[in-house]
KOLPA-788568 format. One record per residue (C-alpha): x, y, z; residue in one letter. Coordinates in nm, 3 decimals, decimal comma, padded with zeros to 5 digits. Each point is the difference from the previous one (the first is absolute). Layout:
- X	Y	Z	rest
- X	Y	Z	A
...
//
This chain:
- X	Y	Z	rest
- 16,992	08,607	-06,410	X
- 00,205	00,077	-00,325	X
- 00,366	-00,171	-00,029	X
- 00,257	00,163	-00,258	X
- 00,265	-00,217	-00,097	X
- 00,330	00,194	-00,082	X
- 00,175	-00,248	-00,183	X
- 00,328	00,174	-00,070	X
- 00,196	-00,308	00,020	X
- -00,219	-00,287	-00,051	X
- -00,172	-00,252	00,227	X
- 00,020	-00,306	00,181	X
- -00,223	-00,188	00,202	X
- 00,229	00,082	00,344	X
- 00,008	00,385	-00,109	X
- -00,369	00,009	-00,020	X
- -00,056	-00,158	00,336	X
- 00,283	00,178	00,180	X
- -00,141	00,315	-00,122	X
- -00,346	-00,111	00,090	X
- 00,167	-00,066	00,366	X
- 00,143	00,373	-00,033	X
- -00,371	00,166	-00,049	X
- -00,080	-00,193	00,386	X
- -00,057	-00,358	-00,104	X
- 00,102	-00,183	00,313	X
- 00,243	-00,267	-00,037	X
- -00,126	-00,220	00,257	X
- -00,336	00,056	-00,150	X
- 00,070	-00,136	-00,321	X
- 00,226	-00,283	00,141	X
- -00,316	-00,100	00,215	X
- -00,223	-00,010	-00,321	X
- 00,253	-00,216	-00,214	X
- 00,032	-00,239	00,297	X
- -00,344	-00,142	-00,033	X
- 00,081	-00,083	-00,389	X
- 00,367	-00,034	-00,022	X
- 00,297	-00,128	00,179	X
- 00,354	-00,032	00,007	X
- 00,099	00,377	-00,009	X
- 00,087	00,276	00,204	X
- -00,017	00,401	-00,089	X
- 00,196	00,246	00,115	X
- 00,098	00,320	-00,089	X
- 00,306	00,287	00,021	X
- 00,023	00,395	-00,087	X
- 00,236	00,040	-00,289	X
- 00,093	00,339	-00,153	X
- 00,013	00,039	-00,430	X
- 00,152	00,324	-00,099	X
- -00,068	00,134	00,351	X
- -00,388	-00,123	-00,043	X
- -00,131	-00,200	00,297	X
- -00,155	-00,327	-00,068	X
- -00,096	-00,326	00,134	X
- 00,173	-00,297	-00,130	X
- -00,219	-00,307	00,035	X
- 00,098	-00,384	00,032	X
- -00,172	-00,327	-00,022	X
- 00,223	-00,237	00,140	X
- -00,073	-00,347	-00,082	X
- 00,021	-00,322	00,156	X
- -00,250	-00,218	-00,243	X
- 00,245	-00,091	-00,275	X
- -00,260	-00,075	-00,227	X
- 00,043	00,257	-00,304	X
- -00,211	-00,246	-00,256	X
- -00,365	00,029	00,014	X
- -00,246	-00,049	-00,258	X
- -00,268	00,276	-00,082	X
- -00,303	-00,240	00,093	X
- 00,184	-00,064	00,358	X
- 00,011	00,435	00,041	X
- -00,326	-00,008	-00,123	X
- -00,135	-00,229	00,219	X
- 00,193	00,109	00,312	X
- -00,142	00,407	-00,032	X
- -00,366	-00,151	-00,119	X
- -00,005	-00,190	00,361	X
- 00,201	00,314	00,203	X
- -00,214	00,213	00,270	X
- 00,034	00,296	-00,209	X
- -00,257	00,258	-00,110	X
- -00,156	-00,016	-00,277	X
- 00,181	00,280	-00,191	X
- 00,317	-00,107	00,167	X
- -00,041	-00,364	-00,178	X
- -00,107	00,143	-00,320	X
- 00,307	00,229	-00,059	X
- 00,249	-00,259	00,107	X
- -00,154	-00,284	-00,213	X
- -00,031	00,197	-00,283	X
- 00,370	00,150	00,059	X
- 00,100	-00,367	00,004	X
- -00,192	-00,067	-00,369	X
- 00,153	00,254	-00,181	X
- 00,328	-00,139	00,126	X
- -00,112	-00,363	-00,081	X
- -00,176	00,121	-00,362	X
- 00,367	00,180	-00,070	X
- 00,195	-00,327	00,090	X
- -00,275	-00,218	-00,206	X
- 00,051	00,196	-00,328	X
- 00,398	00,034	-00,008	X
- 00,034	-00,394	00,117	X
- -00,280	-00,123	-00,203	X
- -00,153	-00,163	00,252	X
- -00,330	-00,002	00,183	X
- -00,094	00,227	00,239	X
- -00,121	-00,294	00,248	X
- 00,350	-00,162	-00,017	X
- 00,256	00,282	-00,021	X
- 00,225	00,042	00,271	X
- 00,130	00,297	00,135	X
- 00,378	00,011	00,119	X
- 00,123	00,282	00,203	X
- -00,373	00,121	00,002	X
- -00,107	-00,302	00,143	X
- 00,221	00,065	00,347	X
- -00,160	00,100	00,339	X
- 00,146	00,328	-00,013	X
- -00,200	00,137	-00,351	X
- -00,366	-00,175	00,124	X
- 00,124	00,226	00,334	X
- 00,054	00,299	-00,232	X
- -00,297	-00,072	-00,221	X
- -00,304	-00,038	00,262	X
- 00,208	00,221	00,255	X
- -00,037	00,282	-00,232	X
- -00,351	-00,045	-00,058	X
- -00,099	-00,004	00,389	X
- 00,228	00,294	00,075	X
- -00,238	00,166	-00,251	X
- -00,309	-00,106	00,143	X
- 00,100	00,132	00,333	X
- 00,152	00,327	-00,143	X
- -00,374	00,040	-00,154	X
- 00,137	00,076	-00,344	X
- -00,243	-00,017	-00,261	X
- 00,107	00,223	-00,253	X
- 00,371	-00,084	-00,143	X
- 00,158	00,236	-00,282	X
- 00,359	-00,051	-00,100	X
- 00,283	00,122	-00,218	X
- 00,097	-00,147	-00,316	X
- 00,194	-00,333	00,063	X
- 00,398	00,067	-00,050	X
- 00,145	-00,329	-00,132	X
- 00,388	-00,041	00,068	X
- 00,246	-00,255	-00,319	X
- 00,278	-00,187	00,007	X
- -00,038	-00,387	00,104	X
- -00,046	-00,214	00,337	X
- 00,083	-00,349	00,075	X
- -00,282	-00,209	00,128	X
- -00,133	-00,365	00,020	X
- -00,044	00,011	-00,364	X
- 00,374	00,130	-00,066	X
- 00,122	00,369	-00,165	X
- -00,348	00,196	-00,103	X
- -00,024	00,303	-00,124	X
- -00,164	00,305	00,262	X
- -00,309	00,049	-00,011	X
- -00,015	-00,392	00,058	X
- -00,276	-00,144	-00,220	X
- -00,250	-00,022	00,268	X
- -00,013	00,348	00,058	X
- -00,019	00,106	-00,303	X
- -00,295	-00,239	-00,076	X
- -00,178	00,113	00,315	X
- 00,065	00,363	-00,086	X
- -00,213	00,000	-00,308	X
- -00,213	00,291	-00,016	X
- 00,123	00,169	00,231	X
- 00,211	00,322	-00,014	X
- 00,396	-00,025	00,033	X
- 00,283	00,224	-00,053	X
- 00,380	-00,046	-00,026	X
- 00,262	00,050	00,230	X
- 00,364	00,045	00,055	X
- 00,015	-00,310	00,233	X
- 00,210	-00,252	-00,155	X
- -00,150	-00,304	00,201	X
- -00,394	-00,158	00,089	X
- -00,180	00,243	00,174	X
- -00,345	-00,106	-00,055	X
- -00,005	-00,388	00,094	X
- -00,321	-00,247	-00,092	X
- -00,141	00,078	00,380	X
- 00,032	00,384	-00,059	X
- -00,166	-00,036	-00,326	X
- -00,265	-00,194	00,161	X
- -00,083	00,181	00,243	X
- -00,069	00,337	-00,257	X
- -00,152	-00,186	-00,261	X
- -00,251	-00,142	00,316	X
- -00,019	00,357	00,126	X
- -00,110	00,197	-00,368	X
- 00,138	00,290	00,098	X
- -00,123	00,320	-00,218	X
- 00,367	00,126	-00,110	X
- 00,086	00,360	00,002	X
- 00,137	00,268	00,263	X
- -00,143	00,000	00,315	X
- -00,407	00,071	00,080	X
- -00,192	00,228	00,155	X
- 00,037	-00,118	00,398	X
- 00,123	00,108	00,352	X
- 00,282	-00,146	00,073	X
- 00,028	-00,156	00,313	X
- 00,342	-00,293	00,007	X
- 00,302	-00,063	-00,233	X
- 00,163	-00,324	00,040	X
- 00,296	-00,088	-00,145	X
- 00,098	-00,396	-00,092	X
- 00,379	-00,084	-00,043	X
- 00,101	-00,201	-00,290	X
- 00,306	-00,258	00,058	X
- 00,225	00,042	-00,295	X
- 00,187	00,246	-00,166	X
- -00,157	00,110	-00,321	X
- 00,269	00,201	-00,121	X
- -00,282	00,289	-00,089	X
- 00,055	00,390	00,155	X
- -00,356	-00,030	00,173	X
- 00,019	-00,191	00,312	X
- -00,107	-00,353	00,056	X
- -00,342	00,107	00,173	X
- -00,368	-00,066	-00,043	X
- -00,172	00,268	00,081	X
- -00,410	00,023	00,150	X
- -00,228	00,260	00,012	X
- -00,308	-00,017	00,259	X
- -00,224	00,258	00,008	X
- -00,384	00,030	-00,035	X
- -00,232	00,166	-00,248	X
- 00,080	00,380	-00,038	X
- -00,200	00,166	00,249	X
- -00,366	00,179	-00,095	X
- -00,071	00,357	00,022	X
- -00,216	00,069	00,325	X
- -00,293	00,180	-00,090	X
- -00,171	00,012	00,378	X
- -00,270	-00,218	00,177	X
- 00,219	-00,319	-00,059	X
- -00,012	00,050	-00,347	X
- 00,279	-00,045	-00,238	X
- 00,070	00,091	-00,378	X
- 00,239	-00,177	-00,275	X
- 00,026	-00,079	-00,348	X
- 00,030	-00,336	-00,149	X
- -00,117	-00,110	-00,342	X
- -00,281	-00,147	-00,196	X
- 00,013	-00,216	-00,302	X
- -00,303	-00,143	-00,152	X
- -00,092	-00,183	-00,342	X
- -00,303	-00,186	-00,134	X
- -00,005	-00,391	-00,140	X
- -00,269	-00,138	-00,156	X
- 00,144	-00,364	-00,087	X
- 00,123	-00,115	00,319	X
- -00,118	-00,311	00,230	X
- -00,043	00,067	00,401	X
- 00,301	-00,242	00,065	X
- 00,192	00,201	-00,194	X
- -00,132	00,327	00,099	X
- 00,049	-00,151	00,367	X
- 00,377	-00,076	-00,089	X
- 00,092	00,344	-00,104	X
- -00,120	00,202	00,330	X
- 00,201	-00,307	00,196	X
- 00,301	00,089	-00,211	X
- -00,055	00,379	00,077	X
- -00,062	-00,066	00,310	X
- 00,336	-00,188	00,086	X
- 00,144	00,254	-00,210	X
- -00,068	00,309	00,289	X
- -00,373	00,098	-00,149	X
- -00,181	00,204	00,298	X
- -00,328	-00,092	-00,105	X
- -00,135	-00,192	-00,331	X
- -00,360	00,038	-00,168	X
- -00,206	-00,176	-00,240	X
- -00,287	00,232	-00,115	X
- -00,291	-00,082	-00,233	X
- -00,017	00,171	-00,372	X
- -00,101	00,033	-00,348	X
- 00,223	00,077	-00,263	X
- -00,047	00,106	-00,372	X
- -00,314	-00,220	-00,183	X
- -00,154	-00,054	00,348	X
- 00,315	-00,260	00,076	X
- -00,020	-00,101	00,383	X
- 00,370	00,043	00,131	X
- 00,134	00,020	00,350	X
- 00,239	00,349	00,124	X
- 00,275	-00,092	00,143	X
- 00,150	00,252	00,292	X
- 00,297	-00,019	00,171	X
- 00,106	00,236	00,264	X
- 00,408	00,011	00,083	X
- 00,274	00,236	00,120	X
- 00,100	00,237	-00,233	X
- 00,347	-00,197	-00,030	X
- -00,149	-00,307	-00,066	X
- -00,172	00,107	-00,340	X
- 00,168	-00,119	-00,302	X
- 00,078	-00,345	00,194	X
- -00,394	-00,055	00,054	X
- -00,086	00,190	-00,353	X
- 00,248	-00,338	-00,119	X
- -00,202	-00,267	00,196	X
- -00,359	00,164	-00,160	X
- 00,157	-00,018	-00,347	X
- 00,150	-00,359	00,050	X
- -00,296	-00,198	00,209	X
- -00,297	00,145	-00,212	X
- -00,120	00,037	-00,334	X
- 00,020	00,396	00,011	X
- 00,231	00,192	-00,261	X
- -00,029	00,332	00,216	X
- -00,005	00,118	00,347	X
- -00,115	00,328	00,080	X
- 00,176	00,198	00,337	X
- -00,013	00,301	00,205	X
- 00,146	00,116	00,344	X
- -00,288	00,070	00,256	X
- 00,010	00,169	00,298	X
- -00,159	-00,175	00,289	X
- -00,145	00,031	00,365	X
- 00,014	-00,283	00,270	X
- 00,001	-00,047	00,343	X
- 00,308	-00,036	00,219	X
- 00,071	-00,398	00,057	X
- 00,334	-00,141	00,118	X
- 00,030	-00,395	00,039	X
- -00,020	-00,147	00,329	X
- 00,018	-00,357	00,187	X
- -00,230	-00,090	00,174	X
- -00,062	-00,285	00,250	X
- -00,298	-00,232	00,055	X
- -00,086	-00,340	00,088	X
- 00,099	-00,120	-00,387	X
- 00,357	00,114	00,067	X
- 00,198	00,286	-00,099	X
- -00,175	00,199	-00,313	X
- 00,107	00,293	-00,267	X
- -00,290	00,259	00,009	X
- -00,019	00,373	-00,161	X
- -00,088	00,237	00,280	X
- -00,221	00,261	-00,180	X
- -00,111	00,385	00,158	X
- -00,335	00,155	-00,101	X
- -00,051	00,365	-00,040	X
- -00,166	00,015	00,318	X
- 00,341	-00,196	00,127	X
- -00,228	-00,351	00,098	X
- 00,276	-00,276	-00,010	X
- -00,076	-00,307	-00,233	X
- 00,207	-00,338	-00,034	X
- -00,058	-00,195	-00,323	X
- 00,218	-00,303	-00,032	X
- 00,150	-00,082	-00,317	X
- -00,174	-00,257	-00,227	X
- 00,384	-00,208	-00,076	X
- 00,024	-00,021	00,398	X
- -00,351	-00,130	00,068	X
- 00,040	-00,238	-00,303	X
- 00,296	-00,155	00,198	X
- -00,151	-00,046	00,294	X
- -00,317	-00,142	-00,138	X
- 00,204	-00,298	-00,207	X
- 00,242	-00,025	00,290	X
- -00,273	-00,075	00,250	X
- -00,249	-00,153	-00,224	X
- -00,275	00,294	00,070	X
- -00,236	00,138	-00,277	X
- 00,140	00,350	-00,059	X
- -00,279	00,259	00,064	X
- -00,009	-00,167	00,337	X
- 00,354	00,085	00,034	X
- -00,058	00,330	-00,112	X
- -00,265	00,079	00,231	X
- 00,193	-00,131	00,317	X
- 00,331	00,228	-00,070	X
- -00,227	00,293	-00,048	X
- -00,245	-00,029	00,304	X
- 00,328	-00,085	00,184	X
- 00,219	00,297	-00,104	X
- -00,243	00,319	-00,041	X
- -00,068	00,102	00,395	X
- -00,182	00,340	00,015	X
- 00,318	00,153	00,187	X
- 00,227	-00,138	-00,261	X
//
């Protein structure tokens, strides 16, 4: 699934997750998940109206008073958490570029730097809230608009600061902002967290169907003419022309350059980067270059959207100076995901139609890689058991 994130006037960790409740996210759900790993907190939730705009208004209401906690105590609390793996990931690294930000304007080491406000029940809620809501939304995709950053100054544990506060700005590097007419903090440390964890490709919206909206309520007054909303965009992958017998036809693009001085760990490194960064498929191909050289190609397949942003990763992770492109058309056969269940538990498949319309289930490699460290099995046994278990002949 692709998420859009219509920042028109900022974010904050409670926008993003009340919005994320908005697109179906189930309160109790979530409040269920962040039992097992946190306590002392309540959520709960209300319909509010900006500029006639329904939206839910999220709140964490607190009962730990404990708003001091060091980054190796997070760490170590989300490291030990019953959380997927991707979940975990996001969230920890969310919490390091928060930590990294503090380190570097305090002058202190990232092991002992303490957060303040950030260290509170309710922004680890926010944080690893978001991330789960996102997991069980099925997003995979995320695109966004530039960031809009608001001015004037706050007052916070460290006294009067100047808006952007330092942290944000610090976690915001490289990514793209924008100004605004808000004359207060828009984008707080969690917000910026949470994109920076994200790496959104910025820009207007992508090719997809859209399928929810969900609108998250911001709690202050900004003093800007667009209203105080966080706005997401679910939808899935623009839909294929059907050319008969099952058989569909899009366009995406193909980029492809040859190296000739690169190691495999390196040449490993890039297609994980392209990968993470929305590749479809990555390729290594044998091949000779001018004076017999022996070289590997490099080819990346990727939406059509996503071309300059991968065309970036090629020309920053490897050696090349070039990268040659064209748009192709292509032909493949109709697939939609499906779960599955078997005696492993619960699993993410693609459900894929033949010409001749035969049904096939082929689980995805991420899911079976779960189970397999989860339950301690070697994976192509794994593999083997979801497939004999979820392709019946009458499927």
């Amino acid at each position: 699934m692709i998420l859009y994130l219509d920042m028109m006037a900022g974010i904050a960790g409670d926008m993003f997750l009340g919005a994320l409740v908005d697109l179906g996210v189930p309160v109790e759900w979530l409040k269920g998940k962040l039992s097992g790993i946190l306590h002392g907190f309540d959520l709960r939730t209300e319909i509010v109206f900006r500029h006639h705009l329904r939206a839910v208004n999220l709140f964490v209401d607190v009962t730990d008073d404990v708003t001091h906690r060091h980054y190796t105590h997070i760490r170590h609390m989300i490291e030990s958490a019953d959380l997927p793996e991707k979940v975990r990931d996001n969230a920890l690294e969310a919490f390091r570029h928060i930590a990294q930000a503090e380190a570097h304007i305090h002058g202190k080491d990232i092991e002992t730097v303490h957060f303040h406000e950030i260290g509170g029940v309710d922004s680890l809620v926010d944080i690893i809230g978001s991330f789960l809501a996102l997991d069980y939304l099925g997003v995979d995709q995320v695109a966004a608009t530039p960031i809009p950053l608001g001015s004037g100054t706050i007052k916070c544990a460290h006294g009067t600061i100047p808006v952007p506060v330092p942290a944000t700005v610090a976690i915001l590097k490289g990514l793209e902002v924008t100004g605004s007419d808000a004359k207060t903090e828009i984008v707080t440390p969690t917000g910026a967290s949470l994109v920076a964890t994200l790496k959104p490709r910025f820009g207007g919206m992508p090719d997809m169907q859209i399928e929810k909206v969900g609108y998250g309520a911001g709690k202050r007054d900004t003093g800007a003419s667009a209203p105080n909303l966080l706005r997401l965009v679910l939808g899935s992958p623009a839909a294929a022309k059907d050319c008969g017998d099952n058989i569909l036809s899009d366009q995406v693009a193909v980029l492809y350059t040859n190296v000739d001085d690169m190691s495999p760990e390196s040449l490993g490194f890039a297609m994980d980067r392209l990968m993470d960064k929305g590749a479809l498929d990555v390729s290594f191909t044998p091949a000779f270059m001018k004076k017999n050289r022996p070289a590997t190609r490099i080819e990346v397949i990727c939406r059509k959207e996503q071309l300059k942003d991968l065309a970036n990763v090629l020309l920053a992770e490897t050696t090349s100076i070039g990268v040659r492109y064209h748009l192709c058309d292509r032909m493949i056969l109709k697939r939609e995901p499906v779960a599955v269940e078997t005696r492993l538990g619960r699993v993410t498949a693609k459900k894929i139609t033949s010409p001749n319309g035969e049904i096939r289930i082929r689980p995805e490699y991420d899911e079976c890689k779960r189970i397999a460290r989860e339950q301690n099995l070697p994976f192509y046994q794994v593999y083997e058991q979801i497939l004999a278990e979820s392709n019946p002949l009458d499927r």
